[in-house]
N, C-alpha and C positions, 0 to 999 in steps of 0.2 A: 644776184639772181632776183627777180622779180617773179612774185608766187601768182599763180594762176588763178583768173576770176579776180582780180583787183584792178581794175580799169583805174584808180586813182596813182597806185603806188607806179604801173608805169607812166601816165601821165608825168611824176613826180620826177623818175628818172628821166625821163625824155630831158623837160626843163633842165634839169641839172646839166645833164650834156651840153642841152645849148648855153646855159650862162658859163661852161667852163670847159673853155676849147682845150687847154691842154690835157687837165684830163679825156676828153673826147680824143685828140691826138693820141695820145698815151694808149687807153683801150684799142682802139684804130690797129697801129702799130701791133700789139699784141695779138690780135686778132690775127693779123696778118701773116706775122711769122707762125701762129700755132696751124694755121690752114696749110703752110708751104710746109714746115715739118710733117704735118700730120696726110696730107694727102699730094707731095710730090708724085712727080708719074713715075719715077723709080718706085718707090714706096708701091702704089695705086696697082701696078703693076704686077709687083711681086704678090701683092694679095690676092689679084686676078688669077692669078696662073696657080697659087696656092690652091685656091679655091676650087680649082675645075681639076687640079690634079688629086685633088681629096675626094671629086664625085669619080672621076676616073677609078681610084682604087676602091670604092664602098661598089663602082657597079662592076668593078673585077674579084669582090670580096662575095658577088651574090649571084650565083650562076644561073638565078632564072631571068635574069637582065643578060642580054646579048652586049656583048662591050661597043661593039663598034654601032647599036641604037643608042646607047649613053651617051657615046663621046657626041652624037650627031645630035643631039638633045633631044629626042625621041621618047 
């Protein structure tokens, strides 16, 4: 990690990456696979639908919300 407000220390990392393609490769790669585990559309998906079924039950939990202005984002 590279801490905020230091324009030199990423400078520092940048260079680094360009003199040392494998690790550049290596980070690359990892990056890679953590984005496809981490935001697959299976994945992305179930969160989605997680999410609006969780506002679904708080606006079926609070009867001065009408369900069917909730579900329609109202």
């Amino acid at each position: 990690m590279i801490p905020a407000g230091y324009p030199e220390a990423i400078t520092e990392a940048v260079l680094r990456l360009i003199r040392h393609p494998g690790e550049r490769l290596r980070m690359g790669t990892a990056a890679r696979a953590w984005v496809i585990d981490e935001f697959v559309n299976g994945r992305v998906l179930g969160l989605t639908v997680g999410f609006y079924e969780k506002l679904l039950e708080a606006a079926a939990a609070d009867d001065t919300i009408p369900l069917a202005t909730a579900a329609a984002g109202d």
